[in-house]
C-alpha distance (Angstrom), angle and dihedral (degrees) to the residues before:
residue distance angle dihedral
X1 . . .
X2 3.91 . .
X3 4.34 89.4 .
X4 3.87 90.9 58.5
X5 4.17 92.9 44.6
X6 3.58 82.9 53.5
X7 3.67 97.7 43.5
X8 4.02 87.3 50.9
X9 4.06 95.5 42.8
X10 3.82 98.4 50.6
X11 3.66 110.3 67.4
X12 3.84 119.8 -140.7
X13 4.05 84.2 3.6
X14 3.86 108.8 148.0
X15 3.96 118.9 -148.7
X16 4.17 123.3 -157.5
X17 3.28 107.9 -115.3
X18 3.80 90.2 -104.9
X19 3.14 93.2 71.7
X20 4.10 103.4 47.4
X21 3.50 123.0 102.4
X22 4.27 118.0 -102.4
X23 3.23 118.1 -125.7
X24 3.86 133.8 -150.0
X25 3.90 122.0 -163.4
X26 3.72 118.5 -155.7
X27 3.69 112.9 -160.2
X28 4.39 121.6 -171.6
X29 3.25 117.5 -170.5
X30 3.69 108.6 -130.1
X31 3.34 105.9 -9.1
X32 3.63 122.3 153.9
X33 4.16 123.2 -173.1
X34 3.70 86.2 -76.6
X35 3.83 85.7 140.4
X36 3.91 149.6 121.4
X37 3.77 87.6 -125.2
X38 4.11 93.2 52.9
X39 3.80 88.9 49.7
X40 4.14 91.8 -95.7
X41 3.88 93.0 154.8
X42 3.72 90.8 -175.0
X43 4.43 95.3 59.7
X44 3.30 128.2 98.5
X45 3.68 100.3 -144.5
X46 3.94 115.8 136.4
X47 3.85 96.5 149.7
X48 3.90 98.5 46.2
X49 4.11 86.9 39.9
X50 4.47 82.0 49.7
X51 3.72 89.5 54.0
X52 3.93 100.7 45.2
X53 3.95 82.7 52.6
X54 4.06 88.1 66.4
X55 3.60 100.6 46.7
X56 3.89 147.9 3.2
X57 3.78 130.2 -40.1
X58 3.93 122.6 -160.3
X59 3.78 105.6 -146.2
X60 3.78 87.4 -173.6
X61 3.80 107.6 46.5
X62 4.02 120.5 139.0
X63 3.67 131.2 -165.2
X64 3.67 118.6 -123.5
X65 3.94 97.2 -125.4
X66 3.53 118.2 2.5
X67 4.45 89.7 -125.8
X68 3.99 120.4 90.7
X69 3.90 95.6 -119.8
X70 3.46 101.0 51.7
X71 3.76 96.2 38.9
X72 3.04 95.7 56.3
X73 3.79 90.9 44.7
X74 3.86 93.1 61.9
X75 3.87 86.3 49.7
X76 3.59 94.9 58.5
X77 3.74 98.2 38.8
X78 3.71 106.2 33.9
X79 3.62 87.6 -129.7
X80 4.04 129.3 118.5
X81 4.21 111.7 -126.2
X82 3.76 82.1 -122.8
X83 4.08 83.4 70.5
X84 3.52 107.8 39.0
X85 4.13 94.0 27.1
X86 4.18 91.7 -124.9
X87 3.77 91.1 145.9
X88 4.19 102.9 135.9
X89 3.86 129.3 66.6
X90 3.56 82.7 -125.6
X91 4.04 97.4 57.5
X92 3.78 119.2 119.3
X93 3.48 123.2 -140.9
X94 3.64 106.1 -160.0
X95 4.17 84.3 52.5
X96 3.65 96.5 52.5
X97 4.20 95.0 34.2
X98 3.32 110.9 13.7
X99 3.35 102.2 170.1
X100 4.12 96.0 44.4
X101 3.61 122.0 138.4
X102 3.62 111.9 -148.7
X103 4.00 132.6 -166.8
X104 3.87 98.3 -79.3
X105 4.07 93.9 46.0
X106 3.64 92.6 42.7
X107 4.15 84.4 48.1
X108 3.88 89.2 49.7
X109 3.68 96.3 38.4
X110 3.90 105.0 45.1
X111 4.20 96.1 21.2
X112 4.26 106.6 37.5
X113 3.83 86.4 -114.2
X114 3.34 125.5 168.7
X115 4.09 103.4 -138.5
X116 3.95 115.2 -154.4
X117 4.08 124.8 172.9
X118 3.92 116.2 -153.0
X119 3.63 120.5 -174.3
X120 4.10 126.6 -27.2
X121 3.79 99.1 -5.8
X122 3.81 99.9 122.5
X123 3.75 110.8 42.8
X124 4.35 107.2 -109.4
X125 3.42 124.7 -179.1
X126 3.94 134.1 51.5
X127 3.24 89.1 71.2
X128 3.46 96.9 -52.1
X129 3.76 119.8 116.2
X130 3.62 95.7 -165.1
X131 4.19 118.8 -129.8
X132 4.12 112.5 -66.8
X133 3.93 92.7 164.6
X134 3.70 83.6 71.3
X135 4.22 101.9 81.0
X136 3.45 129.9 39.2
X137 4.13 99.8 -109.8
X138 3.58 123.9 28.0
X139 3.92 119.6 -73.4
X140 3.82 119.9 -103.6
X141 3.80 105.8 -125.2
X142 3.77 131.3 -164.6
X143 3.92 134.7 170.9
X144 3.70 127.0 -70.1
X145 4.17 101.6 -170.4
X146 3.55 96.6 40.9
X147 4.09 129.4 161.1
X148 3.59 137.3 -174.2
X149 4.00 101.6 -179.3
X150 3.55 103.6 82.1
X151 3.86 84.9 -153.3
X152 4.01 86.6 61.9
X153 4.15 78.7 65.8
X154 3.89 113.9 36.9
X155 3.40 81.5 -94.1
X156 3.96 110.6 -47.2
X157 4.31 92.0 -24.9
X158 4.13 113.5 149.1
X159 3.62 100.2 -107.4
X160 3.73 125.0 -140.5
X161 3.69 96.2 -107.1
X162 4.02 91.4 40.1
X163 3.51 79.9 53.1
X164 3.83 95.6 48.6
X165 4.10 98.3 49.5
X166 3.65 96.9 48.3
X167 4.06 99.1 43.5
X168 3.59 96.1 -111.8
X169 4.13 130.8 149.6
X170 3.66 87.1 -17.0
X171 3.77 94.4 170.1
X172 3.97 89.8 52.1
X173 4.06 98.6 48.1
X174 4.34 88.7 120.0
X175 4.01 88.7 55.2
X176 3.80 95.6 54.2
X177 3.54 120.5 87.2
X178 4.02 125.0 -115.0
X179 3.42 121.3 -94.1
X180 4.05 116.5 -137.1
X181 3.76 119.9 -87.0
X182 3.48 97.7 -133.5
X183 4.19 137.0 4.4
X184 4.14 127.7 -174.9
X185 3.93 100.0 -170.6
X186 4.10 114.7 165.2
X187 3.63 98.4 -96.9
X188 4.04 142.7 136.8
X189 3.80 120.8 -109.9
X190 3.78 101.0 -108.1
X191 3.98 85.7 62.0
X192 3.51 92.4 76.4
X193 4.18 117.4 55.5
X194 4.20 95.7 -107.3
X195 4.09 89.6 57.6
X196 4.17 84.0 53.7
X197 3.84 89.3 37.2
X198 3.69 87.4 56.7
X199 4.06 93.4 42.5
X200 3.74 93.1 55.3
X201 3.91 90.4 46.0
X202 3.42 95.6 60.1
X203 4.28 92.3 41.1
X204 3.82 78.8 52.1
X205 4.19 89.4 55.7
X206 3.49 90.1 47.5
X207 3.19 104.0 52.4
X208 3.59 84.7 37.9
X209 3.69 97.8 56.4
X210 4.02 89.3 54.3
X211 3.58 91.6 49.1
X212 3.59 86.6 49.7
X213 4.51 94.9 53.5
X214 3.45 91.0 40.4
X215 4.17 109.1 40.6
X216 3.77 98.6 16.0
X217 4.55 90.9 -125.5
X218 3.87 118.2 149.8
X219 3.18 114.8 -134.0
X220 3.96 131.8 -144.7
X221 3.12 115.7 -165.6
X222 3.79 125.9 -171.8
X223 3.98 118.8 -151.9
X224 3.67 117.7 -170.7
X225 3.95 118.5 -168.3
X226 3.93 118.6 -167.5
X227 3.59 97.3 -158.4
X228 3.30 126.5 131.5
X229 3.90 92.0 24.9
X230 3.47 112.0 110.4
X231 3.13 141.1 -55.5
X232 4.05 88.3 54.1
X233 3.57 107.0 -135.9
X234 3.47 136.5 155.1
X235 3.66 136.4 127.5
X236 3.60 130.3 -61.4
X237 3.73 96.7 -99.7
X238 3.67 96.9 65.6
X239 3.70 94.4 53.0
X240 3.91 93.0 51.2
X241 3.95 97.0 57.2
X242 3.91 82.7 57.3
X243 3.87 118.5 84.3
X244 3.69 99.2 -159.8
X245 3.68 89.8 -165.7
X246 3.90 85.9 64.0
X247 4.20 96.8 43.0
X248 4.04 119.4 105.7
X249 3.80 112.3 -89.3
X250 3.72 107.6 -160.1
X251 3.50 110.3 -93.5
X252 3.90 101.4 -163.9
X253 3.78 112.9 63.4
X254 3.78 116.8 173.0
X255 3.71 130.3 70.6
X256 4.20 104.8 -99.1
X257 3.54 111.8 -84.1
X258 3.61 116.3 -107.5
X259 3.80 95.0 23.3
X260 3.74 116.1 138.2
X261 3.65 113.5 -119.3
X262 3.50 98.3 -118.3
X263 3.71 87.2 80.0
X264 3.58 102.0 46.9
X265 3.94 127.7 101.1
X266 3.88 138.3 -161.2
X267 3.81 130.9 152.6
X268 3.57 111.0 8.7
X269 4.31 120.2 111.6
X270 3.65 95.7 11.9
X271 3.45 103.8 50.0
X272 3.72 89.4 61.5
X273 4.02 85.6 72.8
X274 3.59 127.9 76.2
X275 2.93 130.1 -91.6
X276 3.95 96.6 24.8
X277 3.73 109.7 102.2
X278 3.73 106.7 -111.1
X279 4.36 96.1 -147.3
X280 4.04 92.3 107.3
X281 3.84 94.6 -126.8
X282 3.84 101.5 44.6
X283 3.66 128.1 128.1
X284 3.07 119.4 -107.7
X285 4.27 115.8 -144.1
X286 4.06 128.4 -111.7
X287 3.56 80.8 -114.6
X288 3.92 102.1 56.0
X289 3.82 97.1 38.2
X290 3.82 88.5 53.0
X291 3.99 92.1 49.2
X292 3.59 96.8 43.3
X293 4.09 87.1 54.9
X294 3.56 88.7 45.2
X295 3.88 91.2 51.8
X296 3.87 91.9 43.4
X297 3.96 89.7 50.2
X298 3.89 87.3 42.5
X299 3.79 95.1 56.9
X300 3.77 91.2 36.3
X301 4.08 76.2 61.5
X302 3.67 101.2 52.9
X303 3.75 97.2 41.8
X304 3.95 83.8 54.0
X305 3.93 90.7 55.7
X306 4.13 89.0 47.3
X307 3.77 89.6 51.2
X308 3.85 90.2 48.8
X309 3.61 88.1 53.0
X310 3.61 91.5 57.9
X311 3.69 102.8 42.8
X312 4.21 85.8 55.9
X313 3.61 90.0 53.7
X314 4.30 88.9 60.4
X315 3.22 90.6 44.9
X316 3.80 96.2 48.8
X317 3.41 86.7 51.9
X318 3.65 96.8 56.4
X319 3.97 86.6 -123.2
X320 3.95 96.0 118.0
X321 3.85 105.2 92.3
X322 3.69 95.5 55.1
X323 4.09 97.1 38.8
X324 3.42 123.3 90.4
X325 3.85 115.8 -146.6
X326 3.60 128.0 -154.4
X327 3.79 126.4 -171.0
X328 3.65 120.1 -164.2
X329 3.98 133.6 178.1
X330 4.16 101.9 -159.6
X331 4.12 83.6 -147.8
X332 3.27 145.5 -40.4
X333 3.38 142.6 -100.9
X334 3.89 145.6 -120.8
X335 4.06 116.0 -131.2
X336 3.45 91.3 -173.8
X337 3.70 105.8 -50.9
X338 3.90 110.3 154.8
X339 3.94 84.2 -3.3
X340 3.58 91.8 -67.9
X341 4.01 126.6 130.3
X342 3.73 127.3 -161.4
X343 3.66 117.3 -9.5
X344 3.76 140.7 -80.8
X345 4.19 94.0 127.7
X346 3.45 144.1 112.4
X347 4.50 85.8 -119.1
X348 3.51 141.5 117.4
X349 3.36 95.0 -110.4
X350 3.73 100.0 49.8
X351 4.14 96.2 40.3
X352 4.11 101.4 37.3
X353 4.40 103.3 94.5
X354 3.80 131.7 -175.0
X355 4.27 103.1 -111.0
X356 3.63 112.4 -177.4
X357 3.78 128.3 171.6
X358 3.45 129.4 -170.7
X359 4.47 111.4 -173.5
X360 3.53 109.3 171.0
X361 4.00 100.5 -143.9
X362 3.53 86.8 28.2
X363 4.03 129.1 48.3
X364 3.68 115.9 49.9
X365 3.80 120.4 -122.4
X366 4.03 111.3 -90.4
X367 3.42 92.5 9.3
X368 3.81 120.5 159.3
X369 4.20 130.5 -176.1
X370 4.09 135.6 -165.1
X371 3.78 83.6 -156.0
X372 4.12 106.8 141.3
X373 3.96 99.3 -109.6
X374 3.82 127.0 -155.3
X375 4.34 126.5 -168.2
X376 4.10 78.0 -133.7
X377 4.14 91.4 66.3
X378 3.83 103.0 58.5
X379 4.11 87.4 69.8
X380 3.56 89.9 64.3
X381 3.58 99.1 23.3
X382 4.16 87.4 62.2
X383 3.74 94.5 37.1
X384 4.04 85.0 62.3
X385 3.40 98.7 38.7
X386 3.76 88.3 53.3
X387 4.48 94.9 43.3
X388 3.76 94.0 -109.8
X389 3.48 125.7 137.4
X390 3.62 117.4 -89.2
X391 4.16 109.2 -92.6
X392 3.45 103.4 -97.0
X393 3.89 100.8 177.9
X394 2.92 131.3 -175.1
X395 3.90 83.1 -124.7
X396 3.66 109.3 77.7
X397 4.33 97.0 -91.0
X398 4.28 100.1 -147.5
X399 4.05 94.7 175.8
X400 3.93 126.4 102.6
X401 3.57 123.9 -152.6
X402 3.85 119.0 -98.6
X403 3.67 93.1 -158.8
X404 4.09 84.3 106.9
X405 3.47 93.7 60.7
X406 4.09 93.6 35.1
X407 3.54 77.9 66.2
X408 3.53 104.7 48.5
X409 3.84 116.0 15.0
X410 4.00 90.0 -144.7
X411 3.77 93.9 48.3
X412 4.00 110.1 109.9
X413 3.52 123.6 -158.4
X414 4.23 92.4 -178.5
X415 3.63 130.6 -12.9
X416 3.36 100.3 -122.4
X417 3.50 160.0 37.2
X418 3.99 139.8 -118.7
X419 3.69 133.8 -154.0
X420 3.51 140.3 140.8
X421 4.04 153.2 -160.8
X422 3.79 131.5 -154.3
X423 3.33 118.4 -145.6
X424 3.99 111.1 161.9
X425 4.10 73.8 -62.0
X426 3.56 126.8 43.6
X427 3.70 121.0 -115.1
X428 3.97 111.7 -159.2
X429 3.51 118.3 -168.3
X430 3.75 143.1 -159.8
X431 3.78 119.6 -160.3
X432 4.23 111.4 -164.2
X433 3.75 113.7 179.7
X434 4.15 82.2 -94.0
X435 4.16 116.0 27.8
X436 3.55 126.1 30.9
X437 4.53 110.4 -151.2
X438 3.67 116.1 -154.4
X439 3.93 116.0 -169.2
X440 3.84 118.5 -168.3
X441 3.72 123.0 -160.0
X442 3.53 138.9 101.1
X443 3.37 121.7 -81.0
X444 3.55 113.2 -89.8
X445 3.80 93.2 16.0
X446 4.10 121.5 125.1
X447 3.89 115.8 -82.8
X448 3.68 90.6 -119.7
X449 3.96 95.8 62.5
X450 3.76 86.8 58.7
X451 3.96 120.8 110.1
X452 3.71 113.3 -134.2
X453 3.94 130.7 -141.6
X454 4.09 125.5 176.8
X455 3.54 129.6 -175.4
X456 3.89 123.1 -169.0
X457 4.28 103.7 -161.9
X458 3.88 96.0 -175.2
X459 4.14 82.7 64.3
X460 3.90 102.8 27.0
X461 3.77 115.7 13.5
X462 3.59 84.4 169.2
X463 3.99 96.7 71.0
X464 3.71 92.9 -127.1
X465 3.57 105.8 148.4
X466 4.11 127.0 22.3
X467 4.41 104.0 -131.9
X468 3.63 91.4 -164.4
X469 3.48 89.4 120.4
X470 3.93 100.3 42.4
X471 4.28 94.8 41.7
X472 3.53 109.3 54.0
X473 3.78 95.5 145.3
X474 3.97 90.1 63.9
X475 4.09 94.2 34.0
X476 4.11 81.0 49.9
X477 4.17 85.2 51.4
X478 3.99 93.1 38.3
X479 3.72 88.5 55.1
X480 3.48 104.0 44.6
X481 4.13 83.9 52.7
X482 3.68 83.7 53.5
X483 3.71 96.7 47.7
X484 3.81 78.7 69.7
X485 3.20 98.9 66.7
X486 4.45 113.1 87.2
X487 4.04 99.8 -104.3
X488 3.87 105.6 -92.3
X489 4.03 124.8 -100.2
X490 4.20 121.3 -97.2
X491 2.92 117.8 -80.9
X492 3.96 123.5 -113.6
């Protein structure tokens, strides 16, 4: 798009806001690269596969934290948890930073935009309330954990979870019963809260697109999908065109050998579904692994079709050429993988994201990039892209701007990645194109207290055994990268 080549090219040039570039934000909760476009052959995923065609796709991007509130904290604010100590689903940001500016008020306040929030985009619920001073008008909420089988809830009962994610009897979650894992009743999408999501995204572009011919605002919009979080429902038609005889099973099963035990995981999320067994080391059956995969493939599925929905409504509006589209997974997810389900670790599995953007001007069709990828770099990467000034803060801003490397897929702009995971210690992690370095300690305590994992994913992608211990030329080189980095905030 010539008005964001010019924006770029002429230094210190400021553009009205007519003549900015919209943006649209599409946020999935827990998705990982389980997709056609990352070379998934087992998804179902036409309309997130269409979109990667246009634009750029990151096949090294990381979460921040592998938890939905921080995530999507270090999205907003450009700012690792480490930095601004946001580490809990039930942190607050205007209590810890009240005076942050984060992507949409920087948008509004530098660029004219008008800021709107649809769906999960902000974390709400453990206590959390998400961050509504962030967009100009209020944000259009809808459910996360959300059933329409009354057996799925002892007939109609609030289930923990439900009770979690809408800030509900949160000093009686054990005495509630457990909502079902997974459901597949004969429904349409707007039934469940992504097919509404999706409806009020593309009333948002409409209206948006007038506003736009006849006042000359931007708009960025944020979209926030909660499918494939648990509990995996969607309608019946995205489980059929799965064959859950033909989906993945996880072929690694056992936590990596020589991995301390402060980064290891069983239990948790899952087991408050039915009908996972809720002892933290159980076994789970053939049976139940195999359904939960189908579910999460399912959901994956239907959140594809909703995001298809709203990438025809731009272009039916004639809005795509001068809208830049970001889509972001706020983690991943283990399905098993080292006996591990959904996310909350230091892993692969639970770290590794879907990044795609599309710049018209900009990214090349098709295009693809092993550039090192951090949640913290779209803030500044968008800022650029649309001529604003670089976020500044006042929380500490730790992204870079990608538009180097939107430009030229071989471009580099670090060589790695950073994320962590507290866990009574703090495990800080750098991801290089090879190794991934964990280092647990508590913040502020000596380096030689700290536990040490390495994993080396050109020999074992499958995280089977830590080489801390046989590497120390790369764990020395891993360390001194994370030396780097400012030492991390207390811990709650």
């Amino acid at each position: 798009m010539k008005t964001i080549a010019l924006i770029l090219l002429i230094p210190g040039l400021v553009a009205a806001a007519a003549e900015r570039p919209n943006v649209l934000l599409i946020l999935v909760d827990d998705l990982k690269p389980a997709l056609g476009c990352y070379g998934d052959a087992a998804a179902k995923t036409p309309n997130i596969d269409r979109l990667a065609a246009r634009g750029m796709r990151f096949d090294l991007a990381y979460c921040s934290q592998a938890v939905c509130a921080p995530s999507r904290f270090t999205l907003m604010l450009g700012s690792h948890s480490s930095s601004t100590g946001l580490y809990g689903l039930g942190s607050r940001l205007r209590q810890a930073l009240p005076e942050a500016v984060t992507m949409p008020q920087h948008f509004a306040r530098y660029g004219g935009y008008r800021t709107e929030s649809v769906g999960k985009v902000f974390h709400v619920g453990h206590g959390n309330e998400g961050d509504p001073p962030s967009f100009s008008v209020p944000p259009f909420k809808d459910k996360v954990i959300e059933y329409l089988d009354p057996a799925s809830t002892d007939g109609g009962r609030l289930t923990r979870e439900e009770a979690l994610f809408t800030n509900q009897k949160l000093d009686q979650i054990p005495s509630l019963p457990r909502g079902a894992a997974f459901e597949s009743p004969e429904v349409n999408d707007d039934d469940y809260a992504d097919g509404r999501v999706a409806a009020e995204t593309i009333r948002r572009l409409e209206a948006a697109s007038v506003r736009r011919l006849r006042e000359g605002t931007p708009f960025f919009i944020s979209a926030g999908f909660v499918r494939p979080h648990l509990p995996f429902c969607a309608p019946r038609k995205y489980w059929d065109i799965h064959d859950p005889a033909k989906l993945p099973m996880p072929r690694y099963e056992q936590l990596p050998a020589g991995s301390p035990k402060v980064a290891h995981k069983r239990g948790g999320e899952i087991a408050a579904y039915k009908p996972v067994p809720e002892q933290e080391d159980a076994e789970f059956s053939p049976a139940l692994k195999r359904g939960l995969i189908h579910g999460y493939y399912a959901a994956t599925s239907f959140v594809d079709a909703q995001i298809g929905r709203v990438v025809d409504a731009l272009d039916r509006l004639g809005r795509m050429n001068e809208t830049i589209i970001v889509l972001w997974g706020d983690h991943g997810f283990h399905l098993g993988d080292l006996g591990i389900w959904t996310k909350h670790t230091n892993y692969e599995q639970a770290n590794r994201i879907p990044l795609l953007i599309i710049a018209p001007g900009i990214t090349k069709p098709g295009g693809s990039t092993r550039q090192p990828a951090g949640s913290v770099d779209i803030f500044p990467t968008l800022a650029e892209l649309a001529g604003l000034p670089k976020p500044g803060g006042p929380q500490p801003v730790d992204g870079l701007s990608l538009v180097p490397v939107l430009k030229d897929p071989q471009a580099r702009v670090r060589d790695h990645s950073y994320h962590c995971y507290p866990k009574g210690k703090l495990g800080r992690a750098i991801r290089t194109e090879r190794y991934r370095l964990v280092e647990w300690k508590k913040p502020g305590a000596p380096p030689g207290t700290a536990e040490l994992e390495l994993y080396d994913y050109q020999s074992d992608p499958l995280e089977t055994t830590n080489l801390a211990g046989e590497k120390p030329e790369v764990v020395e080189r891993l360390r001194d990268l994370l030396a780097g980095y400012p030492e991390a905030r207390p811990l709650p």
